[in-house]
FIVEX-981445 format. One line per field, with one value per residue: residue number from 1; chain; x, y, z of N, C-alpha, C in turn. Coordinates in Angstrom, 3 decimals. Example, Ala and Ser with C-alpha at 12.3 -4.5 7.8 and 13.67 -1.06 7.14 Angstrom:
// FIVEX-981445
num = [1, 2]
cadena = [A, A]
n.c1 = [13.190, 12.850]
n.c2 = [-5.690, -2.250]
n.c3 = [7.800, 7.080]
ca.c1 = [12.300, 13.670]
ca.c2 = [-4.500, -1.060]
ca.c3 = [7.800, 7.140]
c.c1 = [13.200, 12.900]
c.c2 = [-3.300, 0.030]
c.c3 = [7.800, 7.870]
END
This chain:
// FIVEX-981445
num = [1, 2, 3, 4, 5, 6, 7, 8, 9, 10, 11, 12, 13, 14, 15, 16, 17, 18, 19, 20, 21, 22, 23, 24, 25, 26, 27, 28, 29, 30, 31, 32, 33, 34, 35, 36, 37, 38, 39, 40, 41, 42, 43, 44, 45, 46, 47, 48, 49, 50, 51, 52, 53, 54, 55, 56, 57, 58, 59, 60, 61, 62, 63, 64, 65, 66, 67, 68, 69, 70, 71, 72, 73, 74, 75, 76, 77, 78, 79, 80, 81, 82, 83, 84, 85, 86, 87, 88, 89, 90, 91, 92, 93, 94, 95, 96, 97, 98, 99, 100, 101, 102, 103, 104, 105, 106, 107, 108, 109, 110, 111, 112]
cadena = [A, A, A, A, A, A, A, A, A, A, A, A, A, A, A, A, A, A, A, A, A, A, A, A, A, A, A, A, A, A, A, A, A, A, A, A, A, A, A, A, A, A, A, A, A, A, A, A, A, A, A, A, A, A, A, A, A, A, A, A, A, A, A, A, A, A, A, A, A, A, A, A, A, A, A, A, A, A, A, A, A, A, A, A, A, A, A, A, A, A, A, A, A, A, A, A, A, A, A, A, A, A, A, A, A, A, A, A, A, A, A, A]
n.c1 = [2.176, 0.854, 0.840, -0.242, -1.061, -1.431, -2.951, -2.180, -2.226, -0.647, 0.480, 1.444, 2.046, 0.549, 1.932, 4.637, 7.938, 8.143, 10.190, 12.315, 12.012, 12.004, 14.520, 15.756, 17.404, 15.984, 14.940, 14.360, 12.197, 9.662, 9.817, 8.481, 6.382, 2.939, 0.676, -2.316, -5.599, -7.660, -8.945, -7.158, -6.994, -8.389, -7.634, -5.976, -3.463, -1.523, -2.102, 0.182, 0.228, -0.296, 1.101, 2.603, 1.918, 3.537, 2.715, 4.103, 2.405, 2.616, 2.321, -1.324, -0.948, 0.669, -0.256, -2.021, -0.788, 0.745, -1.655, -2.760, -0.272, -0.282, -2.396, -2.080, 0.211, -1.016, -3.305, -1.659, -0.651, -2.968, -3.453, -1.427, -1.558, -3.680, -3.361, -1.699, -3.121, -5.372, -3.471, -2.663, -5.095, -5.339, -2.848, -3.923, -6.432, -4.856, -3.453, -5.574, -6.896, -4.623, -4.648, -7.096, -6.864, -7.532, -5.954, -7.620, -8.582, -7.837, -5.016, -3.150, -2.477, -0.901, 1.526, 4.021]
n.c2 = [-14.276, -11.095, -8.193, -4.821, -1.592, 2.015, 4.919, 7.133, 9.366, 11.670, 12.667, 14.987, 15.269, 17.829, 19.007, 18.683, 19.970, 21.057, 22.359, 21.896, 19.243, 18.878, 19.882, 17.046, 14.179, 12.293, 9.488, 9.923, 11.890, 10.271, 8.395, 10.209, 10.416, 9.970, 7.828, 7.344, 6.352, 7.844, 10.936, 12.784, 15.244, 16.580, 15.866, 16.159, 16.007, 17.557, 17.559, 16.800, 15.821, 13.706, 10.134, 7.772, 4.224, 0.736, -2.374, -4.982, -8.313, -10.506, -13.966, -15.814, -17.746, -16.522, -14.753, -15.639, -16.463, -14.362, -12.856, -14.711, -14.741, -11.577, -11.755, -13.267, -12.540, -10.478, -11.321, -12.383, -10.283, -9.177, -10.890, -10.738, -8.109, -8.222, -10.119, -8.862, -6.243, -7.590, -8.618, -6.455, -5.106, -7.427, -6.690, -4.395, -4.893, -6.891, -4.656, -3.161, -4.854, -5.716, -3.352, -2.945, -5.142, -6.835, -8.715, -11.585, -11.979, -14.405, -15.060, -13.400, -16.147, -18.149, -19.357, -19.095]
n.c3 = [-27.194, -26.618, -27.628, -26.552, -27.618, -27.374, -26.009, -23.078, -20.178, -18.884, -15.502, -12.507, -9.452, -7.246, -5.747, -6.125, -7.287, -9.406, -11.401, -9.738, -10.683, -13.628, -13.829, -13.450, -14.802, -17.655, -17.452, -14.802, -14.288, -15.310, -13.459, -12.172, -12.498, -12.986, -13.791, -15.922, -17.207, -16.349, -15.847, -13.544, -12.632, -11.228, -8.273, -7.439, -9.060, -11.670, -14.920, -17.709, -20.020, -22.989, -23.370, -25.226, -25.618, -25.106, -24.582, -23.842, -23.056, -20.654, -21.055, -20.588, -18.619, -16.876, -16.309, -14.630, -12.413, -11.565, -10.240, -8.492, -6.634, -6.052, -4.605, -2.378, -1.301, -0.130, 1.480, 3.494, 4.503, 5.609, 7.537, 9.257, 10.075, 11.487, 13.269, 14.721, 15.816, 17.342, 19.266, 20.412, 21.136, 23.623, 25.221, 26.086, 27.530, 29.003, 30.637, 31.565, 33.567, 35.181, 36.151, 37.764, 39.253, 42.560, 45.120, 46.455, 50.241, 51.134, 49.303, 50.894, 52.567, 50.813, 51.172, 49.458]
ca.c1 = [2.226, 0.256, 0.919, -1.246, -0.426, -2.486, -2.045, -2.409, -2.515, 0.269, 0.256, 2.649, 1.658, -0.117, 2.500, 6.365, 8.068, 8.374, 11.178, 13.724, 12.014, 12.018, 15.836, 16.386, 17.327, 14.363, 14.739, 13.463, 11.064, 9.479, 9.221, 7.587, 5.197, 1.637, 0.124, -3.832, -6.415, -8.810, -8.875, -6.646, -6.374, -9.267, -7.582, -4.280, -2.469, -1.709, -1.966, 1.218, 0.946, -0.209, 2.002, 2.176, 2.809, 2.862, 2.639, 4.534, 1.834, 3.014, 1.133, -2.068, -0.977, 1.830, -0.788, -2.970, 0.142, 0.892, -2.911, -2.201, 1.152, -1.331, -3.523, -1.508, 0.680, -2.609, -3.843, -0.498, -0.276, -3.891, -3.331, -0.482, -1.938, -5.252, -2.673, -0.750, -4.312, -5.427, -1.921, -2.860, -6.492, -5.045, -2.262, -5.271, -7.283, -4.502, -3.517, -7.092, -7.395, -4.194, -4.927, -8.078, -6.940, -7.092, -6.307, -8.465, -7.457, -7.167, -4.006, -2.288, -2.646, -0.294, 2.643, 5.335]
ca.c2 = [-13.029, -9.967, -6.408, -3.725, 0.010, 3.170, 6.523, 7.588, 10.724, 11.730, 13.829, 14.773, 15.946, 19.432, 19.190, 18.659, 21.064, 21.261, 23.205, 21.072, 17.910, 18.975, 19.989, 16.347, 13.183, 11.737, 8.552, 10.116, 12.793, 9.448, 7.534, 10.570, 11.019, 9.197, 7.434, 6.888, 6.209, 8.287, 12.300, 12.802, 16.829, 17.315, 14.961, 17.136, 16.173, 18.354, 17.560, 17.247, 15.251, 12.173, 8.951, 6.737, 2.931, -0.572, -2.915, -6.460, -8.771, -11.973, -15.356, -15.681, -18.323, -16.307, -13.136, -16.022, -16.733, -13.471, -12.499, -15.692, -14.265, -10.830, -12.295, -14.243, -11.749, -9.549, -11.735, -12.526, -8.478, -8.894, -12.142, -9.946, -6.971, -8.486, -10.695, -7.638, -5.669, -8.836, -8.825, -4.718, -5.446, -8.598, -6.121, -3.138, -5.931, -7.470, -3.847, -3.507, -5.839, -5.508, -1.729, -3.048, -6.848, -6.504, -10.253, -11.955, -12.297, -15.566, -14.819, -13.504, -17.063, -18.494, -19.601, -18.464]
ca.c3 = [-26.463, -27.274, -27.670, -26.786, -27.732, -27.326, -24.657, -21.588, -19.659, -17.622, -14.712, -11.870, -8.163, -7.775, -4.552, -6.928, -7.279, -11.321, -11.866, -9.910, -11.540, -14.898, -14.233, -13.750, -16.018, -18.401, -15.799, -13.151, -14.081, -16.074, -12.697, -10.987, -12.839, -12.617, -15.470, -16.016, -18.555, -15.981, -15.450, -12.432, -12.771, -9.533, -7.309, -6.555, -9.703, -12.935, -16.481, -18.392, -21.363, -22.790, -23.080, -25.917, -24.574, -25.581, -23.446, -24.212, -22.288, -20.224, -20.864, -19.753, -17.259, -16.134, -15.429, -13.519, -11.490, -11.265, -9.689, -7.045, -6.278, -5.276, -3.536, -1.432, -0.223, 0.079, 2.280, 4.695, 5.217, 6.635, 8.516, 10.235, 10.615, 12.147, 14.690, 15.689, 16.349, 18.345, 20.597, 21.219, 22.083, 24.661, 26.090, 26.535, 28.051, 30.352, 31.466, 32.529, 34.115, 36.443, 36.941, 38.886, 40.501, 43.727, 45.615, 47.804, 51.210, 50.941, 48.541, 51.536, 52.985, 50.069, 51.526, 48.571]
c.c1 = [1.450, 0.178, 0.205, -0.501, -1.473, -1.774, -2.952, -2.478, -1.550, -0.055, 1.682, 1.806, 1.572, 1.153, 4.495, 6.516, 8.864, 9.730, 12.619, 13.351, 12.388, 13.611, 16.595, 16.381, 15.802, 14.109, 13.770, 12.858, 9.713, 8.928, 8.394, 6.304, 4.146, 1.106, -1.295, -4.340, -7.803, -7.961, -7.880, -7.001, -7.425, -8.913, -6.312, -2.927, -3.266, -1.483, -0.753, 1.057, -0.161, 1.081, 1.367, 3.016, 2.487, 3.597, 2.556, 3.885, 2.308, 1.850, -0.356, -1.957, -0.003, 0.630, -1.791, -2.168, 0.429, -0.353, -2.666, -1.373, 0.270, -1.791, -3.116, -0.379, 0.137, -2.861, -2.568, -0.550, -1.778, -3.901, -2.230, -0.567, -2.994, -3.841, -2.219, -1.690, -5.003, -4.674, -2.380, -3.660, -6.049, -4.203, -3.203, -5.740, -6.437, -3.545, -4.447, -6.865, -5.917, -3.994, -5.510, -7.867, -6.353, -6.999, -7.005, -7.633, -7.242, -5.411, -2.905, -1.738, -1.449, 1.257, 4.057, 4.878]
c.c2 = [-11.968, -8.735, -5.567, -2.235, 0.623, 4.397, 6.400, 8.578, 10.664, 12.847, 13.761, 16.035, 17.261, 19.882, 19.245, 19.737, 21.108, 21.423, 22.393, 19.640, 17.830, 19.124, 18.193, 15.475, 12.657, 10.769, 8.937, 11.037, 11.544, 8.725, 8.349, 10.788, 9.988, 9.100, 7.182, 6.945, 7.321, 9.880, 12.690, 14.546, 17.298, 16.641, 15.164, 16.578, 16.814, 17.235, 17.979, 16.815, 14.059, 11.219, 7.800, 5.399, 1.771, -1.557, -4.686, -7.547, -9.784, -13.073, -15.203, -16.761, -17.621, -14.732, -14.358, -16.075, -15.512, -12.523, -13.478, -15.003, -13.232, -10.986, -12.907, -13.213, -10.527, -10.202, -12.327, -11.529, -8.667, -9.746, -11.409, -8.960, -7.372, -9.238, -9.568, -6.502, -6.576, -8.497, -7.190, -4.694, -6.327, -7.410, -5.037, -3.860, -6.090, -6.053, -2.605, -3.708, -5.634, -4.280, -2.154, -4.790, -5.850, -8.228, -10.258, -12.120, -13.774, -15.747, -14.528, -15.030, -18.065, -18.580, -19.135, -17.397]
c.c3 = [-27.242, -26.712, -28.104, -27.348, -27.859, -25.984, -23.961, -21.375, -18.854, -16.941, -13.364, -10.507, -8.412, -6.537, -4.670, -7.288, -8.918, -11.578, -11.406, -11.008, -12.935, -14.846, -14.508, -15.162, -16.541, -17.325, -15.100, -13.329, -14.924, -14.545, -11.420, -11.370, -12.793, -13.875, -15.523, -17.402, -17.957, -15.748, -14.034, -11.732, -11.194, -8.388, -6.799, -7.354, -11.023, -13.673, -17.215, -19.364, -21.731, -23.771, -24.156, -25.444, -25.515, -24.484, -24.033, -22.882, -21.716, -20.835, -20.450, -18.368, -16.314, -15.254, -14.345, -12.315, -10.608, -10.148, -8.302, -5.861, -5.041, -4.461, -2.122, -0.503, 0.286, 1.276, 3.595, 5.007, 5.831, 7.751, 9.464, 10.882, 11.873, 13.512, 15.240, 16.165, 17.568, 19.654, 21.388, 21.621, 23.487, 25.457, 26.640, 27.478, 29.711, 31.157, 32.418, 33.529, 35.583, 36.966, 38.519, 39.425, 41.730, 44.543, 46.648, 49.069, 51.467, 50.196, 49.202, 52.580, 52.174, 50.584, 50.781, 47.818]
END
């Protein structure tokens, strides 16, 4: 296993409202806040701090597993999304379509 350590940058929405957050527990002003290695401060969060971390790594087969894992339920949320866009195109389609049927007169000819 191998352990990284070094900092970060924390920041916390330009849109929180500080004053209650800061009233709360470490906990949870800890899980509101936003962590990066990149500048955030022009993108509608402030600058509070930086964050010293270390970071106890998994395996490397467990992070390949872990990337799979990703991917795979990456790709079911599009396989679902794309069917359930599909089904809304088909219902658009088949309420088209019986806006404008009109039957032939043959159709009145149809015994049942």
């Amino acid at each position: 296993m191998r352990t990284i350590e070094g900092n970060i940058s924390a920041f916390l929405s330009a849109y929180a409202d500080r004053k209650e957050l800061l009233s709360q527990d470490d906990t949870t002003v800890l899980h509101t806040m936003l962590y990066s290695a990149h500048d955030l401060s022009n993108q509608g969060y402030a600058y509070v701090g930086e964050v010293r971390i270390r970071i106890d790594m998994v395996e490397e087969d467990d992070i390949l597993a872990n990337q799979i894992r990703g991917l795979k339920r990456e790709q079911e949320e599009v396989r679902v999304n794309s069917e359930r866009r599909v089904m809304q195109i088909q219902e658009r389609i088949d309420s088209l379509l019986a806006l404008d049927y009109t039957p032939s007169p043959a159709a009145d000819d149809i015994p049942f």
